[in-house]
N, C-alpha and C positions, 0 to 999 in steps of 0.2 A: 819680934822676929829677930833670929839671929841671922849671922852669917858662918857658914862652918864650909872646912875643905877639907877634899875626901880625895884620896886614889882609887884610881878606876885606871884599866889597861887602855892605852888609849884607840886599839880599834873597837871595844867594845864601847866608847863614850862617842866615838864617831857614828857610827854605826842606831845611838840610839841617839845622837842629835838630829841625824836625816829622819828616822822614825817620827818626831815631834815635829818637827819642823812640817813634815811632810802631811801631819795631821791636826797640825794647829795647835799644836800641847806645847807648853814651856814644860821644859826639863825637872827645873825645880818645885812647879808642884804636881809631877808625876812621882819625882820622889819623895814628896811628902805624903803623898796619897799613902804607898807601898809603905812607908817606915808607918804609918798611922793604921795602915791592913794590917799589919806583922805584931800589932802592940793592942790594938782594942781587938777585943768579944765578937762586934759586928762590925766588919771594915766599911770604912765609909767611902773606899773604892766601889766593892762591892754595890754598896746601896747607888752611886749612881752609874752603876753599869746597868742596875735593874730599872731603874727609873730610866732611862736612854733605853733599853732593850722594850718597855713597857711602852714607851712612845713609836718606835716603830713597829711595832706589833698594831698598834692604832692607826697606821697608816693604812690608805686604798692600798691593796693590792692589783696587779696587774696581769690579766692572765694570759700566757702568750702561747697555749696549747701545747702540742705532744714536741716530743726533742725532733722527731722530724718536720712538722711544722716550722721551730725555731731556724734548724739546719736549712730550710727552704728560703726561707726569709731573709738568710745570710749568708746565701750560697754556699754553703759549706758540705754540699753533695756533688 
């Protein structure tokens, strides 16, 4: 592993620290993710965004009937 420093505008690195932070990602290997999507064939972003996307597809769904149903449910008429 190296260490390497990069410029980045700083409201844009703000901006994507609260992103991570707020999602549980560490920064640098989101950017390793992106620099490894932009350089192989099949980005291995990709593959587990589909491996996550294929897990909640697997999940119960919950069905909570028509939009005024929901609106009723949540006073929102």
């Amino acid at each position: 592993m190296v260490l390497k420093t990069f410029s980045v505008q700083e409201e844009v690195f703000d901006k994507f620290s609260r992103f991570c932070k707020d999602h549980g990602m560490t920064m640098s290997k989101q950017v390793e993710m992106f620099m490894k999507s932009v350089v192989s064939e099949e980005p291995e972003a990709k593959k587990e965004y589909l491996e996550k996307l294929n897990r909640i597809r697997e999940q119960k769904t919950i069905k909570i009937g028509s939009i005024g149903d929901l609106r009723n449910r949540y006073g929102l008429e």
